[in-house]
N, C-alpha and C positions, 0 to 999 in steps of 0.2 A: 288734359293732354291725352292721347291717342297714338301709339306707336304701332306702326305695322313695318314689314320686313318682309322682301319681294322673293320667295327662296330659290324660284328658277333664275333669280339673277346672281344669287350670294355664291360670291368665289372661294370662301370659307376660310376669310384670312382672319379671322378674329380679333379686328380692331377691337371693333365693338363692344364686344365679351368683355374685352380689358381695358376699355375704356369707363363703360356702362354696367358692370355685371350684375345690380340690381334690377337689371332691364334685360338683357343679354345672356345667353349662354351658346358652347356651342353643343350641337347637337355631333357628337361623335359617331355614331352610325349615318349618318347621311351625310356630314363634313360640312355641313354649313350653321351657319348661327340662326339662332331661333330668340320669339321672345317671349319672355318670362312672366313678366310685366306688363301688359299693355296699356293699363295706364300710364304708365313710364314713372317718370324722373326728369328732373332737371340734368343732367347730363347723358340724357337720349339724343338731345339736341347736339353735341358734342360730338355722341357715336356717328350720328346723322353726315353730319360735316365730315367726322373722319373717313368714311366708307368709301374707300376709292373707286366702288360703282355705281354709288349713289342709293341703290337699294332698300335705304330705310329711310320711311316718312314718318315725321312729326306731326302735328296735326294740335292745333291748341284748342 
């Protein structure tokens, strides 16, 4: 698995972060979520879904 996260798209609501945080964090100097992990996690996929702009790809 393969997580990327699109940052000129992240609105920097930090589902993610707290849905995912093994994967997720947010980046407090630039205000949007960055990732950590990029091989992810099973519940990348979850972050993924939850991200109301879509912004972060799974990739298996």
């Amino acid at each position: 698995m393969h997580v990327t996260l699109a940052k000129d798209e992240c609105i920097g609501c930090g589902v993610c972060a707290q849905v995912c945080p093994d994967v997720f964090c947010m980046n407090d100097d630039a205000g949007v979520s960055e990732v950590i992990r990029p091989e992810g996690a099973e519940c990348a996929k979850e972050a993924a879904d939850s991200c109301p702009v879509g912004c972060i790809s799974v990739e298996e």
